[in-house]
Biopython code that builds the backbone (N, CA, C, O; Angstrom):
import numpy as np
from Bio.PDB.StructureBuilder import StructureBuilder

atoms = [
    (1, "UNK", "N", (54.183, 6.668, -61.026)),
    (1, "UNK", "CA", (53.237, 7.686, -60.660)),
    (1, "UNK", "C", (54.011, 8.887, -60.111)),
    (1, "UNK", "O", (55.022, 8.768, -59.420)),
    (2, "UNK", "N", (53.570, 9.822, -60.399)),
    (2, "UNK", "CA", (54.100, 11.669, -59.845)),
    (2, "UNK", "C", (53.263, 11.946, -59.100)),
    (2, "UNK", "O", (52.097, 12.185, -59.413)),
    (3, "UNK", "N", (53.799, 11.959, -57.821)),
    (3, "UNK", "CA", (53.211, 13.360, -57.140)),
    (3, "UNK", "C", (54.086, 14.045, -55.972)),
    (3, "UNK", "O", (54.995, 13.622, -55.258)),
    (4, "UNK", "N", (53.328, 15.466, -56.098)),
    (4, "UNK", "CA", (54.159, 16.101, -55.649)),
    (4, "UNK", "C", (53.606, 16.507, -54.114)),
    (4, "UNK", "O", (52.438, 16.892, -54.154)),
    (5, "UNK", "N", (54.102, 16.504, -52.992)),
    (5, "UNK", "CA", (53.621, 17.196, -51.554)),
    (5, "UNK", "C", (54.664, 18.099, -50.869)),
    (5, "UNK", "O", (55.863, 18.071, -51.147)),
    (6, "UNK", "N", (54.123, 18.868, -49.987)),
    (6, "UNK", "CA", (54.838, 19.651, -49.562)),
    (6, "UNK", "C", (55.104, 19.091, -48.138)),
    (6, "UNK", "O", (54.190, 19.136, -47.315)),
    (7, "UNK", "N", (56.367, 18.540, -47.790)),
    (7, "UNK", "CA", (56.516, 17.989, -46.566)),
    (7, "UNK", "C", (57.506, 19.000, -45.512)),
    (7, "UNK", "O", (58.217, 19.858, -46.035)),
    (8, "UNK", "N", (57.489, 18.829, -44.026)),
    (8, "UNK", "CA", (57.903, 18.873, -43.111)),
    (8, "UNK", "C", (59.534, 18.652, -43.142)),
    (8, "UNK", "O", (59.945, 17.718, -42.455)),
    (9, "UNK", "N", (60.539, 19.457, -43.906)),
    (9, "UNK", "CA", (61.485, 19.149, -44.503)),
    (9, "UNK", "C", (62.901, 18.682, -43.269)),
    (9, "UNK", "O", (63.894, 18.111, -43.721)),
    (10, "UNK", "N", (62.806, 18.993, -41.829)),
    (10, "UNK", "CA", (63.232, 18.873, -41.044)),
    (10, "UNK", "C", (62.992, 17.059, -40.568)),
    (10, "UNK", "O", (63.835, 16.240, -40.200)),
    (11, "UNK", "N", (61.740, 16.936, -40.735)),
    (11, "UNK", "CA", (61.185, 15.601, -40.461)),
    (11, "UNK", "C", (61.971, 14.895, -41.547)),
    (11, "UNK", "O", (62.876, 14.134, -41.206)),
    (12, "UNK", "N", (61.706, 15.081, -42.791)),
    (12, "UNK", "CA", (62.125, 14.379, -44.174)),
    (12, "UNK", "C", (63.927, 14.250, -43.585)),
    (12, "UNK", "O", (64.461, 13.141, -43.607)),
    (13, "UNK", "N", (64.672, 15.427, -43.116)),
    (13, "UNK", "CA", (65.818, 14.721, -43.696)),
    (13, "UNK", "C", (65.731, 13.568, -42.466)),
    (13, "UNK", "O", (66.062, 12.390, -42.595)),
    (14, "UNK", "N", (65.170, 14.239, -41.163)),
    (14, "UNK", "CA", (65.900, 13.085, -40.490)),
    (14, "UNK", "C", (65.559, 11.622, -40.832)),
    (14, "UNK", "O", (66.414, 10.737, -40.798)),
    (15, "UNK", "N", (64.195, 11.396, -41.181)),
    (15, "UNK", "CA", (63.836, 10.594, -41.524)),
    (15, "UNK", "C", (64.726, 9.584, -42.837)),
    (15, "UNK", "O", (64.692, 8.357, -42.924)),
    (16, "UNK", "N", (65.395, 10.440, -43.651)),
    (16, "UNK", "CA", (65.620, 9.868, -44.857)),
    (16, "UNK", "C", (67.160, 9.315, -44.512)),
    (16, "UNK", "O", (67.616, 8.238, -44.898)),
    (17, "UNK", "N", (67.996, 10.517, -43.518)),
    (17, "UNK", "CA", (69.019, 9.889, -43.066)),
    (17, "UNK", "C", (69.378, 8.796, -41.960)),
    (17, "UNK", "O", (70.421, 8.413, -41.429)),
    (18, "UNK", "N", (67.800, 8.419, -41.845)),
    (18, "UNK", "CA", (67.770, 7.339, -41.161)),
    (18, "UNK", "C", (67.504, 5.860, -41.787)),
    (18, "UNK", "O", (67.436, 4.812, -41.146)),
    (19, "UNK", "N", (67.357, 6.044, -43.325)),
    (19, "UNK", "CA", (67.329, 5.367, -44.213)),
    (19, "UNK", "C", (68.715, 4.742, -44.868)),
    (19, "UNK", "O", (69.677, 5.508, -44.810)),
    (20, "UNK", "N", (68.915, 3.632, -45.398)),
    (20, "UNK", "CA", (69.686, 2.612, -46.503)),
    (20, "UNK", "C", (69.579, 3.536, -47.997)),
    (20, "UNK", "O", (70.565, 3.835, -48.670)),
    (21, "UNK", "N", (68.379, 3.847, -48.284)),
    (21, "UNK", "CA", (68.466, 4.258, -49.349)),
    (21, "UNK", "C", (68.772, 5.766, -50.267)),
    (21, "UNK", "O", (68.689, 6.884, -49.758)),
    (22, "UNK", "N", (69.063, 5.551, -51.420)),
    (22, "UNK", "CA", (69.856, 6.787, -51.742)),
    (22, "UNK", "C", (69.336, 7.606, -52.477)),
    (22, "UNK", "O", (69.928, 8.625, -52.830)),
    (23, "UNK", "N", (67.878, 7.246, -52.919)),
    (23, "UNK", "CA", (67.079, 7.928, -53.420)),
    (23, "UNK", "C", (65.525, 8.040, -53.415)),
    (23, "UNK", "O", (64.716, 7.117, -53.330)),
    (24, "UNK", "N", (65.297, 9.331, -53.522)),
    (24, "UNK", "CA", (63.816, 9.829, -52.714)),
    (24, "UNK", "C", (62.704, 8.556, -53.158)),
    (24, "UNK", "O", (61.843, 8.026, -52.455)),
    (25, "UNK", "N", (62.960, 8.368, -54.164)),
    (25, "UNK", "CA", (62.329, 7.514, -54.835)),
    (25, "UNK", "C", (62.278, 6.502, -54.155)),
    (25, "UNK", "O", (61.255, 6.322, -53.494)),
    (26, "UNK", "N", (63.220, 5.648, -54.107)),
    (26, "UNK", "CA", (63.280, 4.530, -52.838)),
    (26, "UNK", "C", (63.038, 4.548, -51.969)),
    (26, "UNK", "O", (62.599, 3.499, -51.499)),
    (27, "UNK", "N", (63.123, 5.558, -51.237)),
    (27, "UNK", "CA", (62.913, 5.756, -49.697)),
    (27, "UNK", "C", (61.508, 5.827, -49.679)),
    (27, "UNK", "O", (61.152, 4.918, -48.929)),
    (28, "UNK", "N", (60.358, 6.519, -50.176)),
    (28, "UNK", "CA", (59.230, 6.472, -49.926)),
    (28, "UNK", "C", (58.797, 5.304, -50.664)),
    (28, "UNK", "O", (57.585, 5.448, -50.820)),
    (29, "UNK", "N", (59.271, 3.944, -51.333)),
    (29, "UNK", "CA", (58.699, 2.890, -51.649)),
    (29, "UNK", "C", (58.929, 2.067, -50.248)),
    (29, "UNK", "O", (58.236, 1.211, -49.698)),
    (30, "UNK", "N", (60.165, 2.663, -49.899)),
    (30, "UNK", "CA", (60.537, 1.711, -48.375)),
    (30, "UNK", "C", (59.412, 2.275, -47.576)),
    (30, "UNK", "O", (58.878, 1.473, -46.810)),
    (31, "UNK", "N", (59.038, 3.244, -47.591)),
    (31, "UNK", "CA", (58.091, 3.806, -46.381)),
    (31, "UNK", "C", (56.643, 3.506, -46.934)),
    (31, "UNK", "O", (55.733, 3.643, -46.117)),
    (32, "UNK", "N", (56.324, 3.130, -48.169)),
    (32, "UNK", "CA", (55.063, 2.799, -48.302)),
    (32, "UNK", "C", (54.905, 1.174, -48.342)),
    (32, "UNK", "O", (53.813, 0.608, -48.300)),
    (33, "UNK", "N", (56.057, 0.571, -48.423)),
    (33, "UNK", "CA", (56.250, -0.913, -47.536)),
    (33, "UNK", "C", (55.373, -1.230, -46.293)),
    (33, "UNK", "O", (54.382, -1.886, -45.973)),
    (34, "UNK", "N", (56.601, -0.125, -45.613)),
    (34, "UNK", "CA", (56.892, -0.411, -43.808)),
    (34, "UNK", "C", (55.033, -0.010, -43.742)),
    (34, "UNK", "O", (54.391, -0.917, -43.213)),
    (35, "UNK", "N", (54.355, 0.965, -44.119)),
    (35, "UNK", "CA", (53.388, 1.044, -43.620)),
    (35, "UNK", "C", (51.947, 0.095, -44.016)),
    (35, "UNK", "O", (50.908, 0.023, -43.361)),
    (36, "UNK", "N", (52.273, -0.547, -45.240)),
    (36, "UNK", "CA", (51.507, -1.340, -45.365)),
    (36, "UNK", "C", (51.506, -2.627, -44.835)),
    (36, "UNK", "O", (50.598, -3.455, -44.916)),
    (37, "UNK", "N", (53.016, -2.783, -44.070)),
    (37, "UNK", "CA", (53.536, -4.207, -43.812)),
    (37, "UNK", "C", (52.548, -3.908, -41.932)),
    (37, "UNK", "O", (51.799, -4.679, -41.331)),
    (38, "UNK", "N", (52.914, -2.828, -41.644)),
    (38, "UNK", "CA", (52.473, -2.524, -40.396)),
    (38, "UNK", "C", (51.334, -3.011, -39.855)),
    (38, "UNK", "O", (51.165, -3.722, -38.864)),
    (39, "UNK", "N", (50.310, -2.378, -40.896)),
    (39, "UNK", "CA", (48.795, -2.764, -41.067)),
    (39, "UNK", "C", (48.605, -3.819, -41.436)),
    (39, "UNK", "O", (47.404, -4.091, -41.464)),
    (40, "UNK", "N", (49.422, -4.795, -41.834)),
    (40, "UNK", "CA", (49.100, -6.018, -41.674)),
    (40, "UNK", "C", (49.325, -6.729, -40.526)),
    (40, "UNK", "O", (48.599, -7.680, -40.237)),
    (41, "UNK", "N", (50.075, -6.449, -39.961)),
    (41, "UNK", "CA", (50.612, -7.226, -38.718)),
    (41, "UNK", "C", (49.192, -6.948, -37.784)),
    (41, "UNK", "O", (48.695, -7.793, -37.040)),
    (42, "UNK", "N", (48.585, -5.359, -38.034)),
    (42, "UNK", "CA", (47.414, -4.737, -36.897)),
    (42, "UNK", "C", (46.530, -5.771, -37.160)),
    (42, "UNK", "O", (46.262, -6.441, -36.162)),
    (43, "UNK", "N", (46.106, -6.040, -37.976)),
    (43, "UNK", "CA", (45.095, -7.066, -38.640)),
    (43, "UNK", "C", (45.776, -8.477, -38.028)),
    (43, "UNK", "O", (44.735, -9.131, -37.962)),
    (44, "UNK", "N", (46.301, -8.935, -37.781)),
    (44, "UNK", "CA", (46.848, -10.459, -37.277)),
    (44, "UNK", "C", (46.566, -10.304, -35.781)),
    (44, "UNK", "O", (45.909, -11.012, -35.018)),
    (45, "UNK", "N", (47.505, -8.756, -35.506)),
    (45, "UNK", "CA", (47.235, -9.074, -33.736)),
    (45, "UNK", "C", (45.496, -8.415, -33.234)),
    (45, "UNK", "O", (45.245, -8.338, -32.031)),
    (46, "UNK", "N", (44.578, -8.048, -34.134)),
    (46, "UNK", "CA", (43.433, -7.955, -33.634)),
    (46, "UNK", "C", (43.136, -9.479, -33.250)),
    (46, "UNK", "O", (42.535, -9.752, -32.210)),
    (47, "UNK", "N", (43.594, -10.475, -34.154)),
    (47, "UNK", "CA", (42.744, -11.930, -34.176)),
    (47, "UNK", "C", (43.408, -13.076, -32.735)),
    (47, "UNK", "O", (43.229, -14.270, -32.492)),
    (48, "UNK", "N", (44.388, -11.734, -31.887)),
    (48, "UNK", "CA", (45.057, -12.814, -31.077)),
    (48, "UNK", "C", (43.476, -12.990, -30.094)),
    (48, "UNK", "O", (42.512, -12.224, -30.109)),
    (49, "UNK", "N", (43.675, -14.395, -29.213)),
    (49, "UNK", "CA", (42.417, -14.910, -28.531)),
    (49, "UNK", "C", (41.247, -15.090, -29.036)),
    (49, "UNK", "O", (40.229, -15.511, -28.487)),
    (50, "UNK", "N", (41.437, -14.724, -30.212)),
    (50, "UNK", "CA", (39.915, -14.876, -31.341)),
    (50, "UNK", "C", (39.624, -16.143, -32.059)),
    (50, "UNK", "O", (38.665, -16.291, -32.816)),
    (51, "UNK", "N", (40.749, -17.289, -31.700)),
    (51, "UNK", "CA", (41.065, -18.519, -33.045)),
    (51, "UNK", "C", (40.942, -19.418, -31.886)),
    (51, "UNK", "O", (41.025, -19.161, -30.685)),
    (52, "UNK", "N", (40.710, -20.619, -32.550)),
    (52, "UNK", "CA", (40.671, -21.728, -31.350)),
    (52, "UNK", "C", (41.177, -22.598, -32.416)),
    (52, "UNK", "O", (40.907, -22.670, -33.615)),
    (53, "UNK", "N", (42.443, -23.601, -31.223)),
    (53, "UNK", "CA", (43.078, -24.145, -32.120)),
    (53, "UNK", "C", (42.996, -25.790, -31.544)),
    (53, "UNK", "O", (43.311, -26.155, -30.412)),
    (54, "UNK", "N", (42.450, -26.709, -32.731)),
    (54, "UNK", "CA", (42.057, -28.419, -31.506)),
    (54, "UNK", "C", (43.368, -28.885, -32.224)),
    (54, "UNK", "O", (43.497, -28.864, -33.448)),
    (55, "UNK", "N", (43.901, -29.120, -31.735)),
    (55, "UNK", "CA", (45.402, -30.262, -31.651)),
    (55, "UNK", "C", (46.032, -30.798, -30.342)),
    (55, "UNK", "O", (45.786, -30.433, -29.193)),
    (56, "UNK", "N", (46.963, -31.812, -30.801)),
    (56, "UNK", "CA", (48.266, -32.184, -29.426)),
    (56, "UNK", "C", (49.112, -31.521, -29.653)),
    (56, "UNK", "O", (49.759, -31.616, -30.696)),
    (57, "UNK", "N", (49.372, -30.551, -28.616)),
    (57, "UNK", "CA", (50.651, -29.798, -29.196)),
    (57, "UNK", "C", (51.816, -30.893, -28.749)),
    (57, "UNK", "O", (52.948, -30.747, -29.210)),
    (58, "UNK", "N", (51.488, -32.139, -27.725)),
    (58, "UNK", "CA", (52.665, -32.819, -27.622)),
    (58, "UNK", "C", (52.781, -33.743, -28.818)),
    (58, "UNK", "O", (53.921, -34.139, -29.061)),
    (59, "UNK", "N", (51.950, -34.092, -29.488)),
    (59, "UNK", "CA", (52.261, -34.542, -30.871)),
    (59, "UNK", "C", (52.952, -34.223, -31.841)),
    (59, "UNK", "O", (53.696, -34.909, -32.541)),
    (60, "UNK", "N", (52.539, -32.517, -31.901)),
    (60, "UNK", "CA", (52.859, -31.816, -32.678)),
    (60, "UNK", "C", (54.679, -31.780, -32.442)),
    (60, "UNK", "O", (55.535, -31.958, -33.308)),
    (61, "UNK", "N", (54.855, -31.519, -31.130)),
    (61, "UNK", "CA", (56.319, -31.276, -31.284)),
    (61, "UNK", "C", (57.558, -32.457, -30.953)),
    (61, "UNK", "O", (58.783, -32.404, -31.064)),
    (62, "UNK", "N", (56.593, -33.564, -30.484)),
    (62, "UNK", "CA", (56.746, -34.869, -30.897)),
    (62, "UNK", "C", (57.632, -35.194, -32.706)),
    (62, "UNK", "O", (58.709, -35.674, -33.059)),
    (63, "UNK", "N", (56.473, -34.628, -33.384)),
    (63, "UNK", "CA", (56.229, -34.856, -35.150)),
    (63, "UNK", "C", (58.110, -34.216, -35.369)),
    (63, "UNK", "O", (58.987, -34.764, -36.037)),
    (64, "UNK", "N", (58.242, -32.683, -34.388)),
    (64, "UNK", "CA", (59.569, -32.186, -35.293)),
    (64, "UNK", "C", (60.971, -32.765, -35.319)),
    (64, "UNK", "O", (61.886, -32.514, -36.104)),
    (65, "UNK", "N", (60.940, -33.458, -34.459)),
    (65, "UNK", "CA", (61.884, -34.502, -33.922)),
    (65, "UNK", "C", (62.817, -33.082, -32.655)),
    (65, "UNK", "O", (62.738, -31.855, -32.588)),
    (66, "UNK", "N", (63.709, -34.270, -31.774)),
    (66, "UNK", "CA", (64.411, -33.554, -31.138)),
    (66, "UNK", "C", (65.844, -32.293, -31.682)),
    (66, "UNK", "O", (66.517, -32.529, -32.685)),
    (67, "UNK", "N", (66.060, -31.111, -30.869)),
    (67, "UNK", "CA", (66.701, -30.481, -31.669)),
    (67, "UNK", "C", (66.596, -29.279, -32.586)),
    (67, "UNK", "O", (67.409, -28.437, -32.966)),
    (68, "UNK", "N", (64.548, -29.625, -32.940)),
    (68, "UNK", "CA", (64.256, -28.387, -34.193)),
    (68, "UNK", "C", (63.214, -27.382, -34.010)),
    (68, "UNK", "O", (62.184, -27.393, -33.337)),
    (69, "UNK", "N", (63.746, -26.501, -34.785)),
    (69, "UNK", "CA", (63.191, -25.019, -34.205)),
    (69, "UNK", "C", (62.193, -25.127, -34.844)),
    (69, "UNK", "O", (61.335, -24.245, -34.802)),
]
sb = StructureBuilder()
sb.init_structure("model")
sb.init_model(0)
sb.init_chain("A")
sb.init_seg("    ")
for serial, (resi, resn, name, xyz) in enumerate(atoms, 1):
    if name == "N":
        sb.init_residue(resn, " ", resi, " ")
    sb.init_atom(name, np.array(xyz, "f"), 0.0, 1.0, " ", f" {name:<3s}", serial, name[0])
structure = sb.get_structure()
């Protein structure tokens, strides 16, 4: 897909030289990642205290044996 915007070119470099990648192209796939990855995480931590969870957690960590993460 093409498109074209007129950006904040001061913002862009710092932004881009704050980037891994070496082309414009990449860099705004990395940035349309990071922001979709973001909004997902917003969506997980709305649901913190919202879930109820019935287990043993001493079972549970019983089950991993000693030692595991």
């Amino acid at each position: 897909m093409f498109t074209s915007v007129d950006l904040d070119k001061d913002l862009f470099m710092k932004a881009w030289n704050l980037s891994p990648t070496t082309t414009k192209k990449a860099f705004f796939e990395e940035l349309l990642r990071l922001y979709v990855r973001l909004h997902e995480q917003a969506e997980v931590r709305s649901l913190r205290g919202k879930l109820v969870w019935n287990g043993d957690l001493s079972q549970v960590r019983g089950e991993r044996g000693a030692g595991s993460r």
